[in-house]
C-alpha positions as CSV (number, residue, x, y, z in Angstrom):
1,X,163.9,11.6,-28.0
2,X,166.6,12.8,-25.4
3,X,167.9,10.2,-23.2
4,X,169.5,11.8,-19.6
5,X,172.1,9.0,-17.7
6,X,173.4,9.9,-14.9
7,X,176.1,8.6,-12.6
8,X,178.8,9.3,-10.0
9,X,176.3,8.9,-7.1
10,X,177.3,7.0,-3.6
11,X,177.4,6.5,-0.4
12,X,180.3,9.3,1.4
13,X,181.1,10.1,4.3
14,X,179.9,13.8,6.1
15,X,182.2,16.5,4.5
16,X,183.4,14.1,1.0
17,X,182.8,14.9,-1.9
18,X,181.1,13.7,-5.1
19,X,180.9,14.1,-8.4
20,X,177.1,13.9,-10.6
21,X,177.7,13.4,-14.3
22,X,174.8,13.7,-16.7
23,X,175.3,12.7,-20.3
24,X,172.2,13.4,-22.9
25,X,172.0,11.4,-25.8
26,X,170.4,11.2,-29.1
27,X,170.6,13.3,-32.6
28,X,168.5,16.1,-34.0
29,X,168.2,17.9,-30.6
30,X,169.7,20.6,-28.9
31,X,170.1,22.0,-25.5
32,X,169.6,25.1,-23.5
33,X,169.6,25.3,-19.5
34,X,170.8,22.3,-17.3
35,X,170.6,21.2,-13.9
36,X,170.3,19.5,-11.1
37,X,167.3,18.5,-8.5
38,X,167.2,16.8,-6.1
39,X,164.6,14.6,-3.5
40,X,164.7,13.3,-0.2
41,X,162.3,10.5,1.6
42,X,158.9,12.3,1.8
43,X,159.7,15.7,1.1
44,X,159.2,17.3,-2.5
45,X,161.5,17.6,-5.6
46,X,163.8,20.5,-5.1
47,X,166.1,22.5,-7.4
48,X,169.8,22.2,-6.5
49,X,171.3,24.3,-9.1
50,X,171.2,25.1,-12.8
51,X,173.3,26.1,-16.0
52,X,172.4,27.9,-19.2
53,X,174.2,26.8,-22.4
54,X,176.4,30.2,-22.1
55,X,177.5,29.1,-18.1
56,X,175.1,31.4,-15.9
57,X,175.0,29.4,-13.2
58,X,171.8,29.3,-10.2
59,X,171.7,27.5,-6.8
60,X,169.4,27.0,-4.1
61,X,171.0,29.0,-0.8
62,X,171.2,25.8,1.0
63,X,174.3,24.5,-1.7
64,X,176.2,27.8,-2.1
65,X,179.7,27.8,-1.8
66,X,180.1,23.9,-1.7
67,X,177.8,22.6,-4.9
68,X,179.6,23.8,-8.5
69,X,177.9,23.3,-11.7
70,X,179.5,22.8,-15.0
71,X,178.9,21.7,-18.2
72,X,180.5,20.9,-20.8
73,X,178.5,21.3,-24.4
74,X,180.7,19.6,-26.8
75,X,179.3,16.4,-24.6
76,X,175.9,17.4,-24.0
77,X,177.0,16.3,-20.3
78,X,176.4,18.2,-16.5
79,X,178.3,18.5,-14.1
80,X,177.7,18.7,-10.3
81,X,180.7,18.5,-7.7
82,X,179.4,18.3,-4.7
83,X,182.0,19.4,-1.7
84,X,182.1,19.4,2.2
85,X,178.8,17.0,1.6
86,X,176.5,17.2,5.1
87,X,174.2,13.9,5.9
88,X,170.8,16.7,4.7
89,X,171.9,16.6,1.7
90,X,171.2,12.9,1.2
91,X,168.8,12.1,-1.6
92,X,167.8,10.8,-5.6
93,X,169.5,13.5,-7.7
94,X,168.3,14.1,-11.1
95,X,169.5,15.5,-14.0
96,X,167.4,17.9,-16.0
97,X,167.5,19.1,-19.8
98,X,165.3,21.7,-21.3
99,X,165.9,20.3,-25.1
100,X,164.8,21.6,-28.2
101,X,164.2,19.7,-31.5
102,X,166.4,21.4,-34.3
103,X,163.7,22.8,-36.9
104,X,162.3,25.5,-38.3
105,X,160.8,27.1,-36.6
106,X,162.3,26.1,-33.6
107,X,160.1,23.4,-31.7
108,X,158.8,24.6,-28.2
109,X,161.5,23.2,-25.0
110,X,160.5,20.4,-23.3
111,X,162.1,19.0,-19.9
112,X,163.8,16.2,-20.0
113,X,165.0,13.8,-16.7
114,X,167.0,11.7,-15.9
115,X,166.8,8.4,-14.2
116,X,168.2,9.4,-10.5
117,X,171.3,8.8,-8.7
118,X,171.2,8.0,-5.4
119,X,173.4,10.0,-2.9
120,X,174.0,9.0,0.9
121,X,176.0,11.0,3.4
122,X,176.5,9.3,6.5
123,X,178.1,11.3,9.5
């Protein structure tokens, strides 16, 4: 089993910035795409942005330009550094990891989370 822990979350001020860390652990596993989602108070789970294991990156049109993704896959750890952070973008972040067991044939993916971090932007 993959384990996702996350950290870095806070409380900032509008137009800080932050820094997500997701670190998977466990043996006999390995891992494709990455990324971050993201929910606010009564609205639904959305993707933030996203990372395959060769560094093609995706984000959602509202986090261009000021979310970066990284990872780094010597770690098995995400990144997400959030700049010029606006009070909207306040919510649980959560890591995500589309793992595979190692085997022969490879096992089918399956998505793994992470606990949440929360992030608060204040104006």
């Amino acid at each position: 089993q993959v384990q996702l822990v996350e950290s870095g979350g806070g409380l900032v001020q509008a137009g800080g910035s932050l820094r997500l860390s997701c670190a998977a652990s466990g043996s006999g596993f390995s891992i494709n795409a990455m990324g971050w989602y993201r929910q606010a108070p009564g609205k639904q789970r959305e993707l933030v942005a996203t990372i395959t294991r060769g560094g093609i990156t995706n984000y959602a049109d509202s986090v261009k330009g000021r979310f970066t993704i990284s990872r780094d896959n010597a770690k098995n750890t995400v990144y997400l550094q959030m700049n010029s952070l606006a009070p909207e973008d306040t919510a649980v972040y959560y890591c995500n990891a589309g793992c595979r067991r190692i085997s022969w044939p490879p096992s089918p993916p399956v998505d793994y989370w992470g606990q949440g971090t929360q992030v608060t932007v204040s104006s």
